[in-house]
PQR file of N, CA, C, O and H, with PARSE charges and radii, in Angstrom:
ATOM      1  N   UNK A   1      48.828  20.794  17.649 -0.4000 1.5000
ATOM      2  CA  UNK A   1      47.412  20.582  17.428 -0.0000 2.0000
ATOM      3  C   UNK A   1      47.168  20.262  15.965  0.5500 1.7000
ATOM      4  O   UNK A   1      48.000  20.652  15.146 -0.5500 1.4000
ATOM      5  N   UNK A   2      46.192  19.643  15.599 -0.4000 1.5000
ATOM      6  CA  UNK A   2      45.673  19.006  14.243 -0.0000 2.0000
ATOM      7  C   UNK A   2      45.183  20.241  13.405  0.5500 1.7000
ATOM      8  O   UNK A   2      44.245  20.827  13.945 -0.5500 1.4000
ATOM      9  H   UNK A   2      45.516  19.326  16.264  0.4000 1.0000
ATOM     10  N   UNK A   3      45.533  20.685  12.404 -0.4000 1.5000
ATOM     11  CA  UNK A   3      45.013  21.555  11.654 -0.0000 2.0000
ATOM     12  C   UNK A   3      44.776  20.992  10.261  0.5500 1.7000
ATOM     13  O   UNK A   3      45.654  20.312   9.730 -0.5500 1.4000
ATOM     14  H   UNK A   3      46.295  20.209  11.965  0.4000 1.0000
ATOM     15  N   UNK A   4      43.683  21.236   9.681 -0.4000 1.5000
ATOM     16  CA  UNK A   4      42.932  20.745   8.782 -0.0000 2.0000
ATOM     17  C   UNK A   4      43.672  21.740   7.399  0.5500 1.7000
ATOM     18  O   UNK A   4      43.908  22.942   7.517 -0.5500 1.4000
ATOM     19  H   UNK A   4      42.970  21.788  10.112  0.4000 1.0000
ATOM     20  N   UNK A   5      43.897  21.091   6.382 -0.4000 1.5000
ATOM     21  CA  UNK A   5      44.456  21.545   5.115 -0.0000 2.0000
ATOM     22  C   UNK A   5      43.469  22.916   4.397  0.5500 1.7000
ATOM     23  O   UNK A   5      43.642  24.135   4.382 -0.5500 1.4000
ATOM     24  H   UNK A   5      43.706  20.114   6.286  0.4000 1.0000
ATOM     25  N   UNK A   6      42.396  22.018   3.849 -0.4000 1.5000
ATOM     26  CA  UNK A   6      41.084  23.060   3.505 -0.0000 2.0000
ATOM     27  C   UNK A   6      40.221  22.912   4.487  0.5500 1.7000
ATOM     28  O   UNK A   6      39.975  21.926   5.182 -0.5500 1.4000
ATOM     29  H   UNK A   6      42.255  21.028   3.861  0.4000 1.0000
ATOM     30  N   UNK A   7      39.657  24.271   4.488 -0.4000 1.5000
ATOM     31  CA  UNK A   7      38.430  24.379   5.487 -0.0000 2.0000
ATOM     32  C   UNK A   7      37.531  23.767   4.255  0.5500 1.7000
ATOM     33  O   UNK A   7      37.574  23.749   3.025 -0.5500 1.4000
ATOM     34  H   UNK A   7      39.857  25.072   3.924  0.4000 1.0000
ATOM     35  N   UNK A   8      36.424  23.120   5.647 -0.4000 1.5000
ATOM     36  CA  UNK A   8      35.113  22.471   5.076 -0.0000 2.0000
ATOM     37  C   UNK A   8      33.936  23.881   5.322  0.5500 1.7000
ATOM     38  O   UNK A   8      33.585  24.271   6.435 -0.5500 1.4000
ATOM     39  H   UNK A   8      36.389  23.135   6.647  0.4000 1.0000
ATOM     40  N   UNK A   9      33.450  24.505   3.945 -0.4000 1.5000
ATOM     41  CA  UNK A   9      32.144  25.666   4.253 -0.0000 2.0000
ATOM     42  C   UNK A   9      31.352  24.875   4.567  0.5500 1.7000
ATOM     43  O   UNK A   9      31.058  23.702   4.339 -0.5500 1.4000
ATOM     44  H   UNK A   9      33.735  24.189   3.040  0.4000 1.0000
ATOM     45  N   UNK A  10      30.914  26.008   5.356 -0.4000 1.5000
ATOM     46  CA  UNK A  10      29.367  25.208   6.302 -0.0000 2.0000
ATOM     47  C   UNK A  10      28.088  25.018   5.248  0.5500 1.7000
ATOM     48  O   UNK A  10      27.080  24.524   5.753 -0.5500 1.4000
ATOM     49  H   UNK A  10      31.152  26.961   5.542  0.4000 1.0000
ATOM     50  N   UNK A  11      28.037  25.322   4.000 -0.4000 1.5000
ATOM     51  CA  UNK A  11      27.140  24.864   3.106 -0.0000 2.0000
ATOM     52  C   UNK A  11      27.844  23.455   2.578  0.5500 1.7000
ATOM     53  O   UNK A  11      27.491  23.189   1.429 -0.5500 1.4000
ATOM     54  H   UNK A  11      28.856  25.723   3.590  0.4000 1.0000
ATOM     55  N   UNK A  12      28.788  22.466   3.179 -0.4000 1.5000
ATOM     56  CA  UNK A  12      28.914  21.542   2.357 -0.0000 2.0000
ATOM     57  C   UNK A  12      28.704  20.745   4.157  0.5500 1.7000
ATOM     58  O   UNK A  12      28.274  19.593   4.229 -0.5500 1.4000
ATOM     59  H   UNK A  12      29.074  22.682   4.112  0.4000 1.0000
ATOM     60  N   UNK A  13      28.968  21.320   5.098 -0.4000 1.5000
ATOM     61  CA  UNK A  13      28.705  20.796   6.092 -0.0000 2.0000
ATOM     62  C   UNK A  13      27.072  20.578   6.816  0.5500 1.7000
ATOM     63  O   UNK A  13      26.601  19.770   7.616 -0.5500 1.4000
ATOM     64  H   UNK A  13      29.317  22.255   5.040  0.4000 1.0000
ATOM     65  N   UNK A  14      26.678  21.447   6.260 -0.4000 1.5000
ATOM     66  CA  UNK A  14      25.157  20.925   6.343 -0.0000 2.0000
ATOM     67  C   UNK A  14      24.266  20.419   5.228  0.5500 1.7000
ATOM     68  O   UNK A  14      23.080  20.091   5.221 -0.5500 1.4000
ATOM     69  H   UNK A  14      27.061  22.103   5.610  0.4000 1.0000
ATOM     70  N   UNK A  15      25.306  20.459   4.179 -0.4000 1.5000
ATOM     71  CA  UNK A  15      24.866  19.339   2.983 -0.0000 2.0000
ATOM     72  C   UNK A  15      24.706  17.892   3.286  0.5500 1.7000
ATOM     73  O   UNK A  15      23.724  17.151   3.251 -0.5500 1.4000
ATOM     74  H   UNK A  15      26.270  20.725   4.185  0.4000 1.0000
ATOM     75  N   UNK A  16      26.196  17.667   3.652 -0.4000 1.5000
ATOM     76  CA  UNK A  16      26.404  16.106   4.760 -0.0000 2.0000
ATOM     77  C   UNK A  16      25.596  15.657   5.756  0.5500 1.7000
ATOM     78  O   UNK A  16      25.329  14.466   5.913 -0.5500 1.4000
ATOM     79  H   UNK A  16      26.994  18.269   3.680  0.4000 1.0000
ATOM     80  N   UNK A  17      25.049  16.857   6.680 -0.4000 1.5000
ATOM     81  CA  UNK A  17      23.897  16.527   7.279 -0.0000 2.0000
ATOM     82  C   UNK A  17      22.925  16.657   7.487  0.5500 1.7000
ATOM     83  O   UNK A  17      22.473  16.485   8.619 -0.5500 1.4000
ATOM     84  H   UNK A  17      25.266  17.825   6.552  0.4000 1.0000
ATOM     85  N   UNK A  18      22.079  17.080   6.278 -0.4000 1.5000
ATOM     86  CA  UNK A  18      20.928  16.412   6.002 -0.0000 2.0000
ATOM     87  C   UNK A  18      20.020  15.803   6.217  0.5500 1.7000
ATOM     88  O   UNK A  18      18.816  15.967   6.418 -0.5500 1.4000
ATOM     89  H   UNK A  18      22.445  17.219   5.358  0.4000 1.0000
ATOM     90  N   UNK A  19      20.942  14.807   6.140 -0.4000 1.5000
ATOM     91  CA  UNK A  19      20.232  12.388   5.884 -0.0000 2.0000
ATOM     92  C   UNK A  19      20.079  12.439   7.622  0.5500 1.7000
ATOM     93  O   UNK A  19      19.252  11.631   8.047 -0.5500 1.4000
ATOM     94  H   UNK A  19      21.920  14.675   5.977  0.4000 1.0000
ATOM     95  N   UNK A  20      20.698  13.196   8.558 -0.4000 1.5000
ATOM     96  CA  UNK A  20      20.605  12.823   9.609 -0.0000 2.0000
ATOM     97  C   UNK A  20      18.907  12.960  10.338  0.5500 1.7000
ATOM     98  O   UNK A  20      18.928  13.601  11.388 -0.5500 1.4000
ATOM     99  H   UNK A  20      21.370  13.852   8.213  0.4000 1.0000
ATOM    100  N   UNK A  21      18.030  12.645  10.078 -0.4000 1.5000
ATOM    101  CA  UNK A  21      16.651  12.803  10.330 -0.0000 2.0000
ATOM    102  C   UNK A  21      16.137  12.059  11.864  0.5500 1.7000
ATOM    103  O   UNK A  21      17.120  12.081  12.605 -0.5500 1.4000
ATOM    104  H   UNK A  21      18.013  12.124   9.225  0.4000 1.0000
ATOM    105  N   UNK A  22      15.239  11.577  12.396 -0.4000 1.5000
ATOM    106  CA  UNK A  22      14.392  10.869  13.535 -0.0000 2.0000
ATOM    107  C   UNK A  22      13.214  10.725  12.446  0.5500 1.7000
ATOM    108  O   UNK A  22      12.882  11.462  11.518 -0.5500 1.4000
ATOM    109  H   UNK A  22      14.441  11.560  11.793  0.4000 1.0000
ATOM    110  N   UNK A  23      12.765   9.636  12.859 -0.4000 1.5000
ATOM    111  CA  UNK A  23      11.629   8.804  11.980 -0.0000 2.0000
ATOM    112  C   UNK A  23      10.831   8.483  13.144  0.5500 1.7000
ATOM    113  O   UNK A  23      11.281   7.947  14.157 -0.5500 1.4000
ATOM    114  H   UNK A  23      13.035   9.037  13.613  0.4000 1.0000
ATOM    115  N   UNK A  24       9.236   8.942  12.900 -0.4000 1.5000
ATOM    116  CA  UNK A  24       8.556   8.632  13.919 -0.0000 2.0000
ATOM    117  C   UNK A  24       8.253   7.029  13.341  0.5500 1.7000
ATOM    118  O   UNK A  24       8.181   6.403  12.283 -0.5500 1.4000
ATOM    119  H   UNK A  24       8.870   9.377  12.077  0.4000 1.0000
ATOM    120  N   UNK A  25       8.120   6.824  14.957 -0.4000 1.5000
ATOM    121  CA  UNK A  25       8.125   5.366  14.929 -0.0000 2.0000
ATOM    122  C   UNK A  25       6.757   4.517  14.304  0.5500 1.7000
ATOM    123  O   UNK A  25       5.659   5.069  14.374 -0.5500 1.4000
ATOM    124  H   UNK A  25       8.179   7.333  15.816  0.4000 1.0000
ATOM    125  N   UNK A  26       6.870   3.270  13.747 -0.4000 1.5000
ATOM    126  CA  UNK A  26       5.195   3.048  13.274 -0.0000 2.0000
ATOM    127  C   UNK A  26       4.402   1.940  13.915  0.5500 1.7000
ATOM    128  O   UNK A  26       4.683   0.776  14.198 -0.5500 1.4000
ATOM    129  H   UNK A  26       7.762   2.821  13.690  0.4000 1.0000
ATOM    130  N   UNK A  27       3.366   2.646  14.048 -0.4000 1.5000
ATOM    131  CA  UNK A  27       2.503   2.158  15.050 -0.0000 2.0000
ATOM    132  C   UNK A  27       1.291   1.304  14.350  0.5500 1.7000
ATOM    133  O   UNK A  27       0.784   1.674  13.292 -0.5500 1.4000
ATOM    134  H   UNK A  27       3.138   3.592  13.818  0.4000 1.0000
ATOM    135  N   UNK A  28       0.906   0.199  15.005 -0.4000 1.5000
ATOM    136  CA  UNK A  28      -0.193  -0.757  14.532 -0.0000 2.0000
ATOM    137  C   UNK A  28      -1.145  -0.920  15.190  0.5500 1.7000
ATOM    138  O   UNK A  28      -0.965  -0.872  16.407 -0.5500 1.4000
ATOM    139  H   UNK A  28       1.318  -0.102  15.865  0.4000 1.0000
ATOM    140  N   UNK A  29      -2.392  -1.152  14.733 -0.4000 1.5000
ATOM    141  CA  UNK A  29      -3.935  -1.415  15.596 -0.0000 2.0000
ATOM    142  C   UNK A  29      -4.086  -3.153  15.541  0.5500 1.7000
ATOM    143  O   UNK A  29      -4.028  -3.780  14.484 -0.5500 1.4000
ATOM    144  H   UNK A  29      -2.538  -1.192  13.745  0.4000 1.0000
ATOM    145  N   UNK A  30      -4.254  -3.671  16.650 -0.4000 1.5000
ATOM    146  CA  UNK A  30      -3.983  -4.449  17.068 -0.0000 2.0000
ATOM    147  C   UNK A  30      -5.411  -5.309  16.558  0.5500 1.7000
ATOM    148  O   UNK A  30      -6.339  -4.503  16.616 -0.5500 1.4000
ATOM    149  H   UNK A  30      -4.301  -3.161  17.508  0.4000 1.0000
ATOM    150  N   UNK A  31      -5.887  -6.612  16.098 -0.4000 1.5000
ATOM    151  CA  UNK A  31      -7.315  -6.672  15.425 -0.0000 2.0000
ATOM    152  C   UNK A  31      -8.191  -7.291  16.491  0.5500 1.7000
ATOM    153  O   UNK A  31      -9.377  -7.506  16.242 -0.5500 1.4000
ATOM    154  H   UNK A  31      -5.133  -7.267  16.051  0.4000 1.0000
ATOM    155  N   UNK A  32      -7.718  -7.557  17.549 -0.4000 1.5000
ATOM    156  CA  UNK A  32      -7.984  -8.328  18.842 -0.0000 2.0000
ATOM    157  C   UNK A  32      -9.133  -6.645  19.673  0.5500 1.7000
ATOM    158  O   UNK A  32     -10.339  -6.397  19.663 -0.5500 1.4000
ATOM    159  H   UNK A  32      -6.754  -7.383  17.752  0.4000 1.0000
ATOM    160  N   UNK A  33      -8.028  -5.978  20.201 -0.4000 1.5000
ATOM    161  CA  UNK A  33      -8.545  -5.111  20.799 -0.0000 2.0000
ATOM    162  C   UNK A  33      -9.024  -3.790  20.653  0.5500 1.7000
ATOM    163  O   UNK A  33      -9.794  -3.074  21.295 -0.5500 1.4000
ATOM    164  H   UNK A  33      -7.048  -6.180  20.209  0.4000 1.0000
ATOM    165  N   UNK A  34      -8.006  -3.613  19.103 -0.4000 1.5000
ATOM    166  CA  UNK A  34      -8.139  -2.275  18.500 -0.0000 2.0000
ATOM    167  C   UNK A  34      -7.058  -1.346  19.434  0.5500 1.7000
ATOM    168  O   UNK A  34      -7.087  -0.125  19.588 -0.5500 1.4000
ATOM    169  H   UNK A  34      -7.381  -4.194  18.582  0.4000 1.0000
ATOM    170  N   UNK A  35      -6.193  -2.226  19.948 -0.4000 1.5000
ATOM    171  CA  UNK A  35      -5.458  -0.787  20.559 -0.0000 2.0000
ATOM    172  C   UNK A  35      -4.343  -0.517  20.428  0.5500 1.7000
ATOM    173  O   UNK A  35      -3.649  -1.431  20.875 -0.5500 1.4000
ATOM    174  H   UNK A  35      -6.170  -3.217  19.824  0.4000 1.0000
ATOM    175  N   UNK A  36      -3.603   0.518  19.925 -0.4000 1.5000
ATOM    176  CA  UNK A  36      -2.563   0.929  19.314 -0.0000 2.0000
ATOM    177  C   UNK A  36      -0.780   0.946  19.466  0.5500 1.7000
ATOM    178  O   UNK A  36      -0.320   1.747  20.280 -0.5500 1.4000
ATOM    179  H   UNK A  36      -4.166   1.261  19.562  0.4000 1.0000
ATOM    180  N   UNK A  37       0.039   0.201  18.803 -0.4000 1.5000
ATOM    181  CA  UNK A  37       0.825  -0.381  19.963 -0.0000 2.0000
ATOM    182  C   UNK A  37       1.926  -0.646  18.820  0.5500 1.7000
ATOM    183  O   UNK A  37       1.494  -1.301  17.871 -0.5500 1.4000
ATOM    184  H   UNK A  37      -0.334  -0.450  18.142  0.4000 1.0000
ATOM    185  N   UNK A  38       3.888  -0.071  18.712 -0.4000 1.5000
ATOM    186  CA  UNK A  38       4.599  -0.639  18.253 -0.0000 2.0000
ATOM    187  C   UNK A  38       4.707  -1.834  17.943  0.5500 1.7000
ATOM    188  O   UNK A  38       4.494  -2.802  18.673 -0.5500 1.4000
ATOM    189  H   UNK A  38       4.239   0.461  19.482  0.4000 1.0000
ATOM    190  N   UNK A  39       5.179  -1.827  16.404 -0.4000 1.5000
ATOM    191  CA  UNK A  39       5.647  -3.270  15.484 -0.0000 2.0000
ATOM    192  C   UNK A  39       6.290  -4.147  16.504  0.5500 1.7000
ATOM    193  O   UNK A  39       7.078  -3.657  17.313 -0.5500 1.4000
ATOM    194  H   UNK A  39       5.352  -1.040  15.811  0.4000 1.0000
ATOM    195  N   UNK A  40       6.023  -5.299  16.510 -0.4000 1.5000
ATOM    196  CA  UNK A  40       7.092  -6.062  17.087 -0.0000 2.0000
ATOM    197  C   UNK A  40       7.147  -6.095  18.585  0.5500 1.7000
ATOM    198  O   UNK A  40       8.161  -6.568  19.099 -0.5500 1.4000
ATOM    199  H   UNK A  40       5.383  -5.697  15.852  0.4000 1.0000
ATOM    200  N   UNK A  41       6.334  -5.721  19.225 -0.4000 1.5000
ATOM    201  CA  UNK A  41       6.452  -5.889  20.630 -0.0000 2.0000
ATOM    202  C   UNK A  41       5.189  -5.710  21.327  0.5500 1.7000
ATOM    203  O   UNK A  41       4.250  -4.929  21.178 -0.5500 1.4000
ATOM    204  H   UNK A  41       5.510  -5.337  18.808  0.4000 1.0000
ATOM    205  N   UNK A  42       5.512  -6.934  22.364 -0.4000 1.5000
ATOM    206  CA  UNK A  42       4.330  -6.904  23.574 -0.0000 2.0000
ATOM    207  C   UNK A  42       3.442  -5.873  23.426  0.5500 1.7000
ATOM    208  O   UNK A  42       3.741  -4.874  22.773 -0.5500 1.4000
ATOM    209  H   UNK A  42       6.275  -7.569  22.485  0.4000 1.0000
ATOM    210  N   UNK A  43       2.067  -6.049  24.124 -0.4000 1.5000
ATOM    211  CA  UNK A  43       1.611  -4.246  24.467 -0.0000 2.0000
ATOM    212  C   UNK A  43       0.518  -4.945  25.692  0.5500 1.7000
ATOM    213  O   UNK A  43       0.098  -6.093  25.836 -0.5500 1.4000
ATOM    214  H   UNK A  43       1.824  -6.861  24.655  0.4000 1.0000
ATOM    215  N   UNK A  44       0.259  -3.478  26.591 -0.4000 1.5000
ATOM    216  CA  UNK A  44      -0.615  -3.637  27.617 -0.0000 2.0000
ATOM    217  C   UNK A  44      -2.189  -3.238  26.963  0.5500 1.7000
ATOM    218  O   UNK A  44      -2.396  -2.418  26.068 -0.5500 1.4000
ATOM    219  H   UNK A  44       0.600  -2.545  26.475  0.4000 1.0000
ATOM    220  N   UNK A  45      -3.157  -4.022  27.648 -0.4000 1.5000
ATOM    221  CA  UNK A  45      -4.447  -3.549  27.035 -0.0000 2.0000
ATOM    222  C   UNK A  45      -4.932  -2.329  28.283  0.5500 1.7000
ATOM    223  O   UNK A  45      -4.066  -2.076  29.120 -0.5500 1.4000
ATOM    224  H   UNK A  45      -2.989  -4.687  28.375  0.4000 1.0000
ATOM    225  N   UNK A  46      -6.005  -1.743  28.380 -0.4000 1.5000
ATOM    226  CA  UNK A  46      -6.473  -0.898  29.580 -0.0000 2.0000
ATOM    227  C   UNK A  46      -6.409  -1.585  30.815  0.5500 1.7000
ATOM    228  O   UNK A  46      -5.906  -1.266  31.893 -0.5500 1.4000
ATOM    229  H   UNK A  46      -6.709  -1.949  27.700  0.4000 1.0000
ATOM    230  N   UNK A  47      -7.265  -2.996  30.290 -0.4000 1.5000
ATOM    231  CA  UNK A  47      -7.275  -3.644  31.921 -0.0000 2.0000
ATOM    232  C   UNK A  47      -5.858  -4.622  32.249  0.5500 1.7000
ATOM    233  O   UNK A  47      -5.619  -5.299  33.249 -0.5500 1.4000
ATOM    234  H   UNK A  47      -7.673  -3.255  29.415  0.4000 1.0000
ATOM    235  N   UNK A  48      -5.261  -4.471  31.349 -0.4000 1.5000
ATOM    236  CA  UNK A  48      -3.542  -4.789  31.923 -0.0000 2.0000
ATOM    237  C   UNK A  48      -3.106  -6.295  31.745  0.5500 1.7000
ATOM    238  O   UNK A  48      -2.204  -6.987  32.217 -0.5500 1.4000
ATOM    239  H   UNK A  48      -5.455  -3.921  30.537  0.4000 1.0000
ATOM    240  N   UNK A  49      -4.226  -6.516  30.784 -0.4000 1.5000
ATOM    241  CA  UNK A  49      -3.258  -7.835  29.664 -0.0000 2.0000
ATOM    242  C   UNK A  49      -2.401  -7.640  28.991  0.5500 1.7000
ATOM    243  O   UNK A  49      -2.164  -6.516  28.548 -0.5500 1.4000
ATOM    244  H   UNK A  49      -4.958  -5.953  30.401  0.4000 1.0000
ATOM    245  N   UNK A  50      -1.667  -8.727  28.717 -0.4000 1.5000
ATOM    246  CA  UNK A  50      -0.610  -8.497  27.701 -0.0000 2.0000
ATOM    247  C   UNK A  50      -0.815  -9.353  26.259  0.5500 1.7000
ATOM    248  O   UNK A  50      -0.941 -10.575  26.336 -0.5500 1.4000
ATOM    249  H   UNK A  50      -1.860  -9.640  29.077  0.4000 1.0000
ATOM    250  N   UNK A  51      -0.839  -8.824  25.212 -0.4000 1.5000
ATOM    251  CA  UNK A  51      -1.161  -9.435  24.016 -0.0000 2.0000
ATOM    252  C   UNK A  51       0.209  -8.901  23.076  0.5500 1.7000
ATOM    253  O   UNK A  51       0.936  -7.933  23.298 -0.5500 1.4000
ATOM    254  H   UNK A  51      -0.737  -7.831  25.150  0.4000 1.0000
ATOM    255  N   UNK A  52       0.279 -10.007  21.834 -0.4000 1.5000
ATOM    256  CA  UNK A  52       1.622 -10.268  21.044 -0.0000 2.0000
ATOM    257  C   UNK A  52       0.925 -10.602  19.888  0.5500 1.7000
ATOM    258  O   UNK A  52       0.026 -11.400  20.155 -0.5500 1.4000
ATOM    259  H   UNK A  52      -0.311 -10.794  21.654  0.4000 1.0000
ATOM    260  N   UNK A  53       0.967 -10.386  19.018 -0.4000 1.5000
ATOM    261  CA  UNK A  53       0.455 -10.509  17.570 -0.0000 2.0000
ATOM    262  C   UNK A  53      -0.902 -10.984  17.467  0.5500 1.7000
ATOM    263  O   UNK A  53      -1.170 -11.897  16.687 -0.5500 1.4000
ATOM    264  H   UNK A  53       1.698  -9.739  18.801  0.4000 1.0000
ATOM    265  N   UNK A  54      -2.058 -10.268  18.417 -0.4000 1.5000
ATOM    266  CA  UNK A  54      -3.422 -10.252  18.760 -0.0000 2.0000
ATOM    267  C   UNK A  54      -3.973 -11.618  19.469  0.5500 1.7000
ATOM    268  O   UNK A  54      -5.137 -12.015  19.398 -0.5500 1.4000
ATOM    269  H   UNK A  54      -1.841  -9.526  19.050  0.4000 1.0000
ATOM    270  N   UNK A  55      -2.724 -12.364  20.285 -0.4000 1.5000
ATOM    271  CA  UNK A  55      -3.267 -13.179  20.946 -0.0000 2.0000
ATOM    272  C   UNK A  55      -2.827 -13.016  22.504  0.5500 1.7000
ATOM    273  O   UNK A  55      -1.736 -12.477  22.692 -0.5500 1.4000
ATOM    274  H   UNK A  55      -1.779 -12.042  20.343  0.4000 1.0000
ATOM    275  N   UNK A  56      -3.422 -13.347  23.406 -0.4000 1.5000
ATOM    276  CA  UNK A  56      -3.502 -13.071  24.983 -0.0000 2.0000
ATOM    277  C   UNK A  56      -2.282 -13.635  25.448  0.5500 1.7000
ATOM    278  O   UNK A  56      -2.491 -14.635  26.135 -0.5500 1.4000
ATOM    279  H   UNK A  56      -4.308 -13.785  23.254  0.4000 1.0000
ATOM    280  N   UNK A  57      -1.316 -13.403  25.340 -0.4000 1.5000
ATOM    281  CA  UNK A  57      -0.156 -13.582  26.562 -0.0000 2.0000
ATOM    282  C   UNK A  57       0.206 -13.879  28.071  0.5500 1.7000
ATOM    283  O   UNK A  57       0.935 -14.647  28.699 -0.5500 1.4000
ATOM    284  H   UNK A  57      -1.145 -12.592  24.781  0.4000 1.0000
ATOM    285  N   UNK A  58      -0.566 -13.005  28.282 -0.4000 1.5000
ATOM    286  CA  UNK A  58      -0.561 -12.548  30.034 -0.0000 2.0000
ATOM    287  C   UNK A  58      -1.627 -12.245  30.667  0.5500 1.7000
ATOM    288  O   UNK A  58      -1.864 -11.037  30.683 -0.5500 1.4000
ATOM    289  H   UNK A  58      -1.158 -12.381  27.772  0.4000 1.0000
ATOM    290  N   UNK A  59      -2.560 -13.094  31.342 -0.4000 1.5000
ATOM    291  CA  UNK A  59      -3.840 -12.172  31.873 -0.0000 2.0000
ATOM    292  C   UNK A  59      -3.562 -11.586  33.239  0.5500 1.7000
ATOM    293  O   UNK A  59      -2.745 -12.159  33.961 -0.5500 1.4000
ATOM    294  H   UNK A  59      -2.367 -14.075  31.329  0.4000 1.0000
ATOM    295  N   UNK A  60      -4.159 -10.520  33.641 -0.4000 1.5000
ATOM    296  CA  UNK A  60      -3.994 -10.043  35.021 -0.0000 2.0000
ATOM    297  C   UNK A  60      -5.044 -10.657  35.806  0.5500 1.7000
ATOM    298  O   UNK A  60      -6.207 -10.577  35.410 -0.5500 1.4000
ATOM    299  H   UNK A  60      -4.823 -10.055  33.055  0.4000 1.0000
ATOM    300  N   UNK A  61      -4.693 -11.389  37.104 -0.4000 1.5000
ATOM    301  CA  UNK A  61      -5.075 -12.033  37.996 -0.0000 2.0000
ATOM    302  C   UNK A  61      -6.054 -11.013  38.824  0.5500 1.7000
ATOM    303  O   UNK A  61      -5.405 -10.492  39.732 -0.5500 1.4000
ATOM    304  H   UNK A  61      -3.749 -11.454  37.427  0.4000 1.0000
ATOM    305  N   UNK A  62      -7.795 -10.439  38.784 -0.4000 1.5000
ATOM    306  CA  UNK A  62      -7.646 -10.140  40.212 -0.0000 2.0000
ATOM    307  C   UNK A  62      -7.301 -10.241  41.524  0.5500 1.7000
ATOM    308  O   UNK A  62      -7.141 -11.323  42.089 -0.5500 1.4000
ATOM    309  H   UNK A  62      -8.322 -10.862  38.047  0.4000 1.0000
ATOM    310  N   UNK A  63      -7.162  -9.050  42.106 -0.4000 1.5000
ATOM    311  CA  UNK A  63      -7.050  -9.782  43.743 -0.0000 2.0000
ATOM    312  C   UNK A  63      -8.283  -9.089  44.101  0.5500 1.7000
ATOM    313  O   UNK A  63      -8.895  -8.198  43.511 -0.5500 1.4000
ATOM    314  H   UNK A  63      -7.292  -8.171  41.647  0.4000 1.0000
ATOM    315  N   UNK A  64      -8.495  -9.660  45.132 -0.4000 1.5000
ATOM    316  CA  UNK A  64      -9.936  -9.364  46.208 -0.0000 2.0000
ATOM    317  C   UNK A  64      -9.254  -8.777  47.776  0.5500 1.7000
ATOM    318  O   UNK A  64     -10.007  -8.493  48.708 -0.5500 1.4000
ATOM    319  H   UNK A  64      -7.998 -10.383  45.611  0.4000 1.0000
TER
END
């Protein structure tokens, strides 16, 4: 089995990890609808359009 020369203390092992964080993600208001929606991608409006950098994409078709 692999045995390690010096032990690593756990104060240098949670020194190293640290940097390891989660970044909440950032979110934009859209100037079209005002509605709130990740950088960079599609978004649904309430009534279930799809808009892309505040212009209409996709309209939803009623049905009857």
């Amino acid at each position: 089995m692999a045995h390690p020369k010096s032990r690593v203390s756990k104060q240098r092992k949670r020194k190293r990890r640290t940097h390891k964080k989660l970044t909440a993600p950032k979110l934009s208001e859209c100037p079209t609808t005002g509605e709130k929606h990740l950088r960079h991608r599609a978004y649904f409006d309430a009534e279930g359009n799809m808009y892309y950098r505040g212009k209409l994409i996709r309209k939803v078709e009623e049905e009857f």
